[in-house]
C-alpha positions as CSV (number, residue, x, y, z in Angstrom):
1,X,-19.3,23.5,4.7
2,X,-16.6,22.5,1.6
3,X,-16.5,19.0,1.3
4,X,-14.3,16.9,0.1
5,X,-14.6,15.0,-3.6
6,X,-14.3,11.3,-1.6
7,X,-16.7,12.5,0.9
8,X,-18.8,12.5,-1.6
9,X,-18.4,8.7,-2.2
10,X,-19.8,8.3,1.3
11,X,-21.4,5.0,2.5
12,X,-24.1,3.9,0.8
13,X,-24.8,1.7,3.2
14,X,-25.9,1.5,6.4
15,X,-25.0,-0.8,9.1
16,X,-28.0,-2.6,10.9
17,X,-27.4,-4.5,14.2
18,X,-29.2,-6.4,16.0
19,X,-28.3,-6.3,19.7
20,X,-26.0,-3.9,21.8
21,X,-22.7,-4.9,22.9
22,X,-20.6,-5.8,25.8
23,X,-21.9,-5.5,29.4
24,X,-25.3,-6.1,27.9
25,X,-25.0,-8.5,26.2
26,X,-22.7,-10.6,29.2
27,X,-19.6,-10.8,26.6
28,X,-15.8,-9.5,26.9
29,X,-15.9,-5.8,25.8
30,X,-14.9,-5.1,22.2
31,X,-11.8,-3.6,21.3
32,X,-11.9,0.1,19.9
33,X,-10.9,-1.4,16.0
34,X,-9.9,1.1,13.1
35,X,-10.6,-0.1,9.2
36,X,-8.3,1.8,7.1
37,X,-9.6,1.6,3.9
38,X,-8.8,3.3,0.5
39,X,-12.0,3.8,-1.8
40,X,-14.1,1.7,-3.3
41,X,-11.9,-1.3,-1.7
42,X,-15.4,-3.5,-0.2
43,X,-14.5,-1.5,3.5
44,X,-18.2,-1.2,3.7
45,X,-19.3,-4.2,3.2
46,X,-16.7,-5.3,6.1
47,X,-18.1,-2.4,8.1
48,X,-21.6,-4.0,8.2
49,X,-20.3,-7.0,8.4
50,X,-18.6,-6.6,11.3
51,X,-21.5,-4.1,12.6
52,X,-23.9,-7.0,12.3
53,X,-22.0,-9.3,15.1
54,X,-23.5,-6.9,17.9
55,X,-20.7,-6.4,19.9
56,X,-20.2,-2.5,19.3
57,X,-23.2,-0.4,20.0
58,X,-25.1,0.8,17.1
59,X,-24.4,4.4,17.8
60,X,-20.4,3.7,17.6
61,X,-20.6,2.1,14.3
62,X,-19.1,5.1,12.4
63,X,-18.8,5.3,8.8
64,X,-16.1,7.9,8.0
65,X,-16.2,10.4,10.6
66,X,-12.9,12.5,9.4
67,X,-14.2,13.2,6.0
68,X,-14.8,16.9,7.7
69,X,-12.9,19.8,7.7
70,X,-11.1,20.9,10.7
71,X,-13.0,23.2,12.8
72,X,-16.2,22.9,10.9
73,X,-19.6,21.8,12.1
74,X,-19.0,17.6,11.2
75,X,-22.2,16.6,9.3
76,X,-22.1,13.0,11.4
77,X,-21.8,15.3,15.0
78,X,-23.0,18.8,14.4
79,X,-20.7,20.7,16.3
80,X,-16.3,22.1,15.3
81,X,-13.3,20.3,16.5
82,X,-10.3,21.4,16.7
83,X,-8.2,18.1,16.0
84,X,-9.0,14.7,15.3
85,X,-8.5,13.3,18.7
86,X,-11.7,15.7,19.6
87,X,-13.9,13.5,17.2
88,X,-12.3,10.5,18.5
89,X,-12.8,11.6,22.1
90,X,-16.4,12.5,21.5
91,X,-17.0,9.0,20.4
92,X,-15.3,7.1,23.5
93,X,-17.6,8.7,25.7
94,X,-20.2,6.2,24.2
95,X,-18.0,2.8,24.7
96,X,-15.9,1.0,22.6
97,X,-16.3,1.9,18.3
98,X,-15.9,0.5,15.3
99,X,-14.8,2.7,13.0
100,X,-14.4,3.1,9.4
101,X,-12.0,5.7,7.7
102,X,-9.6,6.4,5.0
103,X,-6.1,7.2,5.9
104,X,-6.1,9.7,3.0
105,X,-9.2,11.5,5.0
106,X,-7.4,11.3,8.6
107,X,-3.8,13.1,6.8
108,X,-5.5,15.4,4.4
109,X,-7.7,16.8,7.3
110,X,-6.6,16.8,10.0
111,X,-2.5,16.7,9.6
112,X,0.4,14.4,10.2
113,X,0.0,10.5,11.9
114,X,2.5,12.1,14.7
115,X,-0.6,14.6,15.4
116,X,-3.0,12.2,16.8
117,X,-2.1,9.9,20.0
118,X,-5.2,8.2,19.6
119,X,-3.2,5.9,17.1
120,X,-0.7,4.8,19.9
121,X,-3.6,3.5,22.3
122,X,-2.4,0.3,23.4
123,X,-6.3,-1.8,23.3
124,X,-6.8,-0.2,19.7
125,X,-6.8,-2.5,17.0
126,X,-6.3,-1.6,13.1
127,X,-7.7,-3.4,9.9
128,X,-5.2,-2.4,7.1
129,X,-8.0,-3.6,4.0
130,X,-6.9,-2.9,0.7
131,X,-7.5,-3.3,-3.1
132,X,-5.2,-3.2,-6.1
133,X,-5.2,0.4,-7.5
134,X,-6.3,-0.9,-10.9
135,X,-9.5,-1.9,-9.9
136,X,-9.9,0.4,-7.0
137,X,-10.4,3.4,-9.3
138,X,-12.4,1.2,-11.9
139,X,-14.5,0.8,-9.1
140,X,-15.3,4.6,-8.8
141,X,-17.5,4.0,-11.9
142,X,-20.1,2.1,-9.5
143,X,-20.5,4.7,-7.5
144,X,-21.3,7.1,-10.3
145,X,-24.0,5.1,-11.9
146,X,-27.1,3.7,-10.1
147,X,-28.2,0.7,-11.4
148,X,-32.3,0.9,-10.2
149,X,-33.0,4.2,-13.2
150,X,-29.4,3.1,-14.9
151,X,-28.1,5.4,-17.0
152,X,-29.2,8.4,-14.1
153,X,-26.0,9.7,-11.9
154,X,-25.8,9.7,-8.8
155,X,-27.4,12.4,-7.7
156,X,-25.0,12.8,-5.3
157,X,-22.5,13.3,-7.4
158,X,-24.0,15.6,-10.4
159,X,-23.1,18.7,-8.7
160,X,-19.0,17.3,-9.2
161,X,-19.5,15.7,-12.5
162,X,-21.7,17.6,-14.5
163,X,-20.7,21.2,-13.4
164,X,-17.2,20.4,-13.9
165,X,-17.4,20.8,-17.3
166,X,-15.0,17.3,-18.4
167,X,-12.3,19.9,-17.1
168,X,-9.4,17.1,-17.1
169,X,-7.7,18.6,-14.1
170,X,-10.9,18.9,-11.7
171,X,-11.2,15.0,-12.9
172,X,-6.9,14.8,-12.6
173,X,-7.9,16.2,-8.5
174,X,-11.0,13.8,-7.9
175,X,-9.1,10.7,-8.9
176,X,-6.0,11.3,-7.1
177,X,-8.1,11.9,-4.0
178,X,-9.5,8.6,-4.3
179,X,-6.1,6.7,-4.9
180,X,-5.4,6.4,-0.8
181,X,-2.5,3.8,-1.0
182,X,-0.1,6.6,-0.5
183,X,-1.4,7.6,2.8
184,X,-2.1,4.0,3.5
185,X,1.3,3.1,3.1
186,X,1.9,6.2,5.1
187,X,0.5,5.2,8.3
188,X,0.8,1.9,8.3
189,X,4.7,2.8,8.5
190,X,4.0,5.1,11.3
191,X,1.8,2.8,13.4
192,X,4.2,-0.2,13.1
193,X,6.9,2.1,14.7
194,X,4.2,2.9,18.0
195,X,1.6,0.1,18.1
196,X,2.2,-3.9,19.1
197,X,3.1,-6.1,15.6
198,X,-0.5,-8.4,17.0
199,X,-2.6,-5.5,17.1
200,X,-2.2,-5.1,13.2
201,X,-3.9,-6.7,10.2
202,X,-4.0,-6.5,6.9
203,X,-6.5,-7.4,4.9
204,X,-6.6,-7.5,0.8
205,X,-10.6,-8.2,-0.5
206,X,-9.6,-10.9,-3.0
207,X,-9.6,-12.6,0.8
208,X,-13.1,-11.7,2.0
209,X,-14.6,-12.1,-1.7
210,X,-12.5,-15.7,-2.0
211,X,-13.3,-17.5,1.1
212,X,-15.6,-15.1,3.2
213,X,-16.3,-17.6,5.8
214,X,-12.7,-18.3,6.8
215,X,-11.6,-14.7,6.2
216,X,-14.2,-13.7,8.8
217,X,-13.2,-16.0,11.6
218,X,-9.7,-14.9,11.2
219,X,-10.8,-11.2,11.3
220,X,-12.7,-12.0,14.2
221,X,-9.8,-13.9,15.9
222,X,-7.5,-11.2,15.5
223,X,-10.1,-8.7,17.3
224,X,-10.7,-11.6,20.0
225,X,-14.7,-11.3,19.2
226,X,-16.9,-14.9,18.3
227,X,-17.0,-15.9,15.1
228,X,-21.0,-15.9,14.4
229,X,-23.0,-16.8,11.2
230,X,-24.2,-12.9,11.3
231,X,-20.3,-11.5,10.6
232,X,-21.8,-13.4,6.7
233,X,-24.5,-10.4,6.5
234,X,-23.1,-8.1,4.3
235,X,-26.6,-5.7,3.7
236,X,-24.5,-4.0,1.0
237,X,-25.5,-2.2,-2.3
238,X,-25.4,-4.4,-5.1
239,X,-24.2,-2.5,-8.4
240,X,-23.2,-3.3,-11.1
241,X,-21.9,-0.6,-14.3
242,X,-20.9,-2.4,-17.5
243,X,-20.9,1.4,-19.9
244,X,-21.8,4.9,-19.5
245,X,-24.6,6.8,-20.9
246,X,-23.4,8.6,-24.6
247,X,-23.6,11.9,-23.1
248,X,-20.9,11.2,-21.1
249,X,-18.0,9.6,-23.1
250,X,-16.5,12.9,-23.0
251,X,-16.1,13.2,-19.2
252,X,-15.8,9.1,-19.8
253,X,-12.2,9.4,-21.8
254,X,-11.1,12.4,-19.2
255,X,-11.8,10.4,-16.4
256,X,-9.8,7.3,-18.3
257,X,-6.8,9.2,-18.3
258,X,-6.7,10.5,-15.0
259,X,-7.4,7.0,-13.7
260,X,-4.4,5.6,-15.4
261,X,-2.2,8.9,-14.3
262,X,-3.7,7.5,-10.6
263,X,-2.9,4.0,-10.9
264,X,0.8,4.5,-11.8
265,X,1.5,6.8,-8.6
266,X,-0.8,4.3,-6.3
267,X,0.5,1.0,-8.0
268,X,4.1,2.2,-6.0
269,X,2.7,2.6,-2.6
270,X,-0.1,-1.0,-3.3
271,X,2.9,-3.1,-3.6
272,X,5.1,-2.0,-1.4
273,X,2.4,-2.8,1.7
274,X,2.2,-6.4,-0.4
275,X,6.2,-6.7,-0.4
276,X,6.8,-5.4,3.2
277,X,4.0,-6.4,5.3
278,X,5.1,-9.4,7.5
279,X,3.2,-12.9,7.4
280,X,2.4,-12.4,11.2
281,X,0.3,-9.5,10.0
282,X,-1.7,-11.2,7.5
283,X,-5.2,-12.6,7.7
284,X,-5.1,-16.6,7.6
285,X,-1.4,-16.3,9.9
286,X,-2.2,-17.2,13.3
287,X,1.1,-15.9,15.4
288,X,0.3,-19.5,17.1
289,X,1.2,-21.5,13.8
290,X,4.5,-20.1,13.4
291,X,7.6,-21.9,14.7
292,X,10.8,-20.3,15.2
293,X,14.3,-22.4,15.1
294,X,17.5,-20.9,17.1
295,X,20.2,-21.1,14.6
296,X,24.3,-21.5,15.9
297,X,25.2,-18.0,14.1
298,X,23.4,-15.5,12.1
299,X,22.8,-16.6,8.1
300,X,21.0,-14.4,5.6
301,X,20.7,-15.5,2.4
302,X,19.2,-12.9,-0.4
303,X,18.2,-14.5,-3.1
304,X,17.8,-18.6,-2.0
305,X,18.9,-20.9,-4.7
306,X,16.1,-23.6,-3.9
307,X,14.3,-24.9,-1.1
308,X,12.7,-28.3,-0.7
309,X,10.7,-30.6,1.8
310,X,12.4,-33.9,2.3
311,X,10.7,-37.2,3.1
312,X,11.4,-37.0,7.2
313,X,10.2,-33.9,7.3
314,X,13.4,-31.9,7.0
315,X,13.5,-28.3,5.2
316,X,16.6,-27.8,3.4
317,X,17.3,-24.5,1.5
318,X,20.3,-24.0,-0.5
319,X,21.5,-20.5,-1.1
320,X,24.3,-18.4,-1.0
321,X,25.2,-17.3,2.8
322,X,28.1,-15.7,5.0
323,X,30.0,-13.4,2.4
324,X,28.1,-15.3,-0.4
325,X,29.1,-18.7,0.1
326,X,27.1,-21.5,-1.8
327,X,25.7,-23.1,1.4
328,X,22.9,-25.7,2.6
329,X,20.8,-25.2,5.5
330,X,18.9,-28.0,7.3
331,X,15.9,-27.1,9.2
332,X,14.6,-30.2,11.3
333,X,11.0,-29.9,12.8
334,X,11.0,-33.3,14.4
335,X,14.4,-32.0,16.9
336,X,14.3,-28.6,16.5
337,X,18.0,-28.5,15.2
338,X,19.1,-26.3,12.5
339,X,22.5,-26.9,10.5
340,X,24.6,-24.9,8.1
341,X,27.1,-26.7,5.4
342,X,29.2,-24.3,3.2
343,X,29.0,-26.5,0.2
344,X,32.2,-24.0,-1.4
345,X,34.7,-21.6,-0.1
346,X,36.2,-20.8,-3.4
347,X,33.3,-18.6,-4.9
348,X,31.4,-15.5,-3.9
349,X,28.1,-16.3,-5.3
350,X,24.6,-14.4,-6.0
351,X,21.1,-14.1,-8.0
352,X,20.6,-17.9,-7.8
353,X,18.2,-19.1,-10.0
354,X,16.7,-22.9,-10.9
355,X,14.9,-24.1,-13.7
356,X,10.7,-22.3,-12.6
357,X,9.1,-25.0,-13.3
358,X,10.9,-27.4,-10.4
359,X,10.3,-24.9,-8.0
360,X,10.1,-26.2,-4.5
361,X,10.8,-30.2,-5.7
362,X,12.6,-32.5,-4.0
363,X,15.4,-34.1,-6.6
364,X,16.6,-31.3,-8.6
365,X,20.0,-31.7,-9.3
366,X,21.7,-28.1,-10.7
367,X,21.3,-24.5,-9.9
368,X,23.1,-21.4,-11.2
369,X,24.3,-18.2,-10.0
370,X,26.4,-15.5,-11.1
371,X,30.3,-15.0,-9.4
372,X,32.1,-12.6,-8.3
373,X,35.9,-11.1,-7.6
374,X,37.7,-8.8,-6.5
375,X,35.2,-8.6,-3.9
376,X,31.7,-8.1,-3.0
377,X,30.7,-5.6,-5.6
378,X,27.8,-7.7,-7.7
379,X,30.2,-7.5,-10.9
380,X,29.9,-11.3,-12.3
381,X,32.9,-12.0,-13.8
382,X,31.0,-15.1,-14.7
383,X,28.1,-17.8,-14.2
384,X,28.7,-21.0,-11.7
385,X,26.5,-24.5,-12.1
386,X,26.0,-26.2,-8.9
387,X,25.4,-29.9,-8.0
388,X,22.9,-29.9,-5.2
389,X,22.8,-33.6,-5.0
390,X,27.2,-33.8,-5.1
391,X,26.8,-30.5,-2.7
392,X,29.9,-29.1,-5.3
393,X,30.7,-26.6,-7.7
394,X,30.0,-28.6,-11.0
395,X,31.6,-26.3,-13.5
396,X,32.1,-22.3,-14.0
397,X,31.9,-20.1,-17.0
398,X,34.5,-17.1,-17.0
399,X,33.3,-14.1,-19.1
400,X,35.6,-12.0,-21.6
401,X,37.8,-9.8,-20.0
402,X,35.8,-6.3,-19.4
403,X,32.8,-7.9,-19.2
404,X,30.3,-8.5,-16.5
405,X,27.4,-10.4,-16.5
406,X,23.4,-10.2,-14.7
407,X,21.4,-12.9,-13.1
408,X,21.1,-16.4,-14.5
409,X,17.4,-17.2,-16.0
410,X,17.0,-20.8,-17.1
411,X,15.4,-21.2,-20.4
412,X,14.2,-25.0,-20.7
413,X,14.9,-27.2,-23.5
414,X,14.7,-30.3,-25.1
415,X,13.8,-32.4,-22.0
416,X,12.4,-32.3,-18.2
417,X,16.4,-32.2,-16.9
418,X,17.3,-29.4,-14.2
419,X,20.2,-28.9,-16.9
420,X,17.9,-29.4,-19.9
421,X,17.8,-25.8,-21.6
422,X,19.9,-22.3,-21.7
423,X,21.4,-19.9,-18.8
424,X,20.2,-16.7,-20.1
425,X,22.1,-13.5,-19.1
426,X,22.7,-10.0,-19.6
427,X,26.2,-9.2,-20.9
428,X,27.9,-5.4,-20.4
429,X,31.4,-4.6,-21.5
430,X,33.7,-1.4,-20.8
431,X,32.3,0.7,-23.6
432,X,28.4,0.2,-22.2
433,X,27.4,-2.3,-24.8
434,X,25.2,-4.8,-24.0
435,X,24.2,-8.1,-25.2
436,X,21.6,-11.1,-24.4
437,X,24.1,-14.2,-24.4
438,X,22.1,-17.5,-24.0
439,X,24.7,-21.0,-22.4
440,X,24.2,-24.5,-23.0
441,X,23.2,-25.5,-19.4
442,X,24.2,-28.9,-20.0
443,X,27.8,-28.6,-21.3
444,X,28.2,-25.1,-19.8
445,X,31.0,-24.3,-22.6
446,X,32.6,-20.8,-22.4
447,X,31.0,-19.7,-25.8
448,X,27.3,-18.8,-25.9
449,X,25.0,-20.8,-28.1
450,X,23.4,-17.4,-28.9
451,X,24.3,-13.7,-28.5
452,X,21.6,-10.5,-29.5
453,X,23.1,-7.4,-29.1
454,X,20.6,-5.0,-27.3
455,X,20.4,-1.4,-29.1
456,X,20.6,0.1,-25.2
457,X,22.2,-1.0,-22.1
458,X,20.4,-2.7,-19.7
459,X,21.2,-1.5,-16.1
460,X,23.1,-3.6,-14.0
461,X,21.6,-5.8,-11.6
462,X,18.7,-6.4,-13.9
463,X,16.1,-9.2,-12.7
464,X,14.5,-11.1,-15.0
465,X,12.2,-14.3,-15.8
466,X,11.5,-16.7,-18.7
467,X,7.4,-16.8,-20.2
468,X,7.3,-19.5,-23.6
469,X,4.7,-18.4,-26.0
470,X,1.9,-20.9,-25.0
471,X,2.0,-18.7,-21.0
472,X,2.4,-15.6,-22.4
473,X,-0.6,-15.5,-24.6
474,X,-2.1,-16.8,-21.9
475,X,-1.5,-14.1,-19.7
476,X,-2.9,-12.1,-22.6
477,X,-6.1,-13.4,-22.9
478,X,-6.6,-13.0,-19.0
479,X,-6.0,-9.5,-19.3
480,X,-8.3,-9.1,-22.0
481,X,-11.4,-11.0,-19.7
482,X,-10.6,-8.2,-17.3
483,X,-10.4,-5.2,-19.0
C-alpha cells in the first residue's frame, strides 16, 4: 500500500505496560484520551509514558493508527475502512484507548475535522502536545541517523532518501508533511467549537523535559487517572545526531532549505496556539486555582499601562478603558470587590507603555501612551505622560500638524527614574515620510532630543520594544549555542 513520508517516521518505540486496566485492576475506567502530536515533538515518549501507568489495556495503546490510506488494508489492523470513525470504532470494541496521532495524518487521510463525530464524544479527552517548528524539523535529523552503526541511515528511510536523488522538491514535500502545526491549529479550532473547554490540554515539551514530575501529575489530573512513579518511565530511543555522513551534504543543504521554507509557514500556525490558547487549557492551570471577580460594568482594556501587587493584597492595573479613558482598576481578593476610577476624561488614550525594566513593581510613578482626536481612529496626534501616584495627566506632547505618531517605547537613561530616559516613537506625516523622533521623558518638551529620518515608511500601528547592546548580544550568543 502507498504510504505516507511521516509514516515513515513511525514509533520507534514501543510501549510496555505492566498491568491491564480498569475493572481489572478495581480502578475508575480511563477516559478514551487523544495526543495530537506534530513530529518529532517527544509525543512518544509521552505515549509510553502514559502507557506505562496501566490503566489502558496494552492492546488499545495505539501508536498512530491514521497514518493509512483510506480504504486500504491498515498495516496496524489488516483489513479497509472506509472512514476514520471505522478505525476508531474497531478500537472501542476493546475498551477504553489511548491513542497517539497527528492531526496532519487524521486531515490528510481521512478528510475534514467536520467528517468524524468521534471528536465530539463527550468522555473523550485530547492532549494538544506541541514543539516549536524550529526544532521540530531539526529534529527530523534524529530520525534519519541511527546512533548504534552511526553514520548508517535508517534503514527505514533509505528507500525515501537515497532514491530521491537530493531532488529539492521530493525533500520541499517530506518536510512540509512533517510541519503539522497547521492542521494542529486546525483542529484544535474545530474541537473548541464542539468539545467541553476541561476536556482540553495543551501541552508544549519544554514542560515535560523541564519539570517532568510535576508535568505528569498535572497531565494525569486533567485525565482524572493517579499520579504513579511509573508515568516517569519513558522506555524511549535515546539519539543523538551532531553531523551527517560526507556523502550526504548534498541531500544535507537540500534538506536545509526546505526546512527553513517549513519553519516559516509552521512558525504562523505554532504561535498562534501559544497566543490564543486560554490559561484554563494549559498544563500547571488547575480550573480550581482560578478566581473570578463580578465587576459593576463591563471594562476591556487592550494594551494595560501597568499592573502591580500592593502590600494588602490588592491588584491594581492601570490602563486605558471605556472609549480609551486612562483608568485604574482595583481588584481586592481579601472582599472580593472590584473598583474602576477614570483617572481622565479629557484624553482618548492607547499603546501604553512603562519603562521594561519596572515591569510589574509596585512604586512607579509615570507611564505613557499615545492620544488621539477626532475620534477613535488610532491616529496620535500626540504622546501623554501619566502620574500613576497623582492618578493625573502630568503633561502632553502635541505633534506637528499632519503628523501622527506610533506607540511610546521608553528608552532609559541616565538614572533608575520611571521618567529617567527617552519616549521613542514613530513619526508619519501627509506625504508618507517617516521619521524615528526620540522625547526627553523627564521635561516632555514639544521638540525631540533626536530625529532619524527612516528611508521607508513604517506602517502605522507599528509595535515595538527597546534591547541596549549588552541584551542584544546576548540574545546573540544564545542563538549561536543553539544553532
Amino acid at each position: 500500500m502507498p504510504v505516507s513520508p511521516a509514516a515513515l517516521l513511525f514509533c520507534l518505540a514501543w510501549v510496555a505496560l505492566a498491568v491491564p486496566a480498569g475493572a481489572a485492576t478495581g480502578r475508575p475506567p480511563s477516559p478514551n484520551t487523544f495526543i495530537w502530536s506534530v513530529p518529532r515533538s517527544g509525543s512518544t515518549l509521552l505515549l509510553n509514558s502514559l502507557g506505562n501507568s496501566g490503566f489502558w489495556n496494552r492492546s488499545n495503546v495505539l501508536c498512530e493508527p491514521f497514518n493509512g490510506e483510506l480504504g486500504e488494508p491498515h498495516p496496524m489492523f489488516g483489513q479497509g475502512f472506509s472512514s476514520a470513525q471505522d478505525i476508531v470504532d474497531e478500537v472501542s470494541t476493546r475498551g477504553a484507548f489511548l491513542w497517539k496521532d497527528h492531526p496532519l495524518s487524521l486531515l490528510k487521510s481521512w478528510g475534514a475535522p467536520h467528517r468524524h463525530p468521534f471528536l465530539a464524544d463527550k468522555g473523550t479527552k485530547h492532549i494538544f502536545l506541541t514543539r516549536n517548528p524550529v526544532d521540530t524539523v531539526r529534529g527530523v535529523a534524529v530520525g534519519i541517523v541511527r546512533t548504534e552503526d552511526f553514520p548508517t541511515l535508517n534503514p527505514a528511510l533509505t528507500r525515501h532518501f537515497i532514491s530521491m536523488g537530493f531532488d529539492p522538491e521530493d525533500i520541499q514535500a517530506l518536510m512540509d508533511s512533517l510541519g503539522g502545526h497547521t492542521e494542529q491549529k486546525l483542529l484544535y479550532r474545530y474541537l473548541t467549537e464542539v468539545v467541553e473547554a476541561p476536556h482540553i490540554l495543551f501541552v508544549e515539551i519544554e514542560d515535560l523535559w523541564n519539570d517532568p514530575k510535576a508535568a505528569l501529575r498535572g497531565i494525569a489530573a486533567f485525565l482524572g487517572i493517579e499520579f504513579t512513579q511509573a508515568l516517569l518511565k519513558w522506555n524511549g530511543p535515546s539519539i543523538d545526531v551532531t553531523a551527517f555522513p560526507e556523502s550526504l551534504l548534498p541531500w544535507f543543504e537540500a534538506w536545509a532549505t526546505a526546512m527553513a521554507r517549513t519553519t516559516e509557514k509552521q512558525l504562523v500556525a505554532y504561535r498562534w496556539l501559544r497566543e490564543h490558547v486560554p490559561a484554563r487549557q494549559r498544563l500547571g492551570i488547575d480550573p480550581a486555582d482560578l478566581r473570578w471577580f463580578d465587576a459593576k460594568e463591563p471594562l476591556a482594556n487592550v494594551h494595560p499601562l501597568h499592573a502591580w501587587d500592593e502590600p494588602n493584597g490588592d491588584v491594581v492595573i492601570n490602563g486605558c478603558c471605556d472609549h480609551y479613558k486612562m483608568s485604574e482598576v482595583r481588584v481586592s481578593p481579601s472582599s472580593g470587590a472590584v473598583t474602576y476610577t477614570v483617572i481622565d476624561h479629557t484624553l482618548h488614550s492607547e499603546f501604553s507603555r512603562i519603562r521594561d525594566d519596572l515591569t510589574g513593581q509596585a512604586g512607579v510613578r509615570f507611564g505613557y501612551t499615545g492620544f488621539m482626536e477626532d475620534g477613535i481612529d488610532f491616529n496620535f496626534k500626540g504622546l501623554a505622560k501619566w502620574d500613576m501616584e497623582a492618578k493625573k495627566l502630568a503633561a502632553k506632547i502635541r505633534y506637528p500638524n499632519g503628523v501622527v505618531g506610533g506607540e511610546p517605547v521608553f528608552i532609559p537613561h541616565g538614572g533608575l527614574g520611571s521618567d529617567d530616559g527617552y519616549v521613542a516613537t514613530i513619526l508619519v506625516d501627509d506625504q508618507r515620510r517617516a521619521e524615528l523622533a526620540l522625547y526627553d521623558a523627564k521635561t516632555f518638551a514639544r521638540t525631540p532630543a533626536v530625529r532619524m529620518k527612516l528611508p521607508v515608511r513604517v506602517p502605522h500601528g507599528f509595535h515595538g520594544t527597546w534591547i541596549d547592546e549588552k541584551a542584544l548580544q546576548q540574545h546573540v550568543s544564545l542563538t549561536k549555542v543553539r544553532k
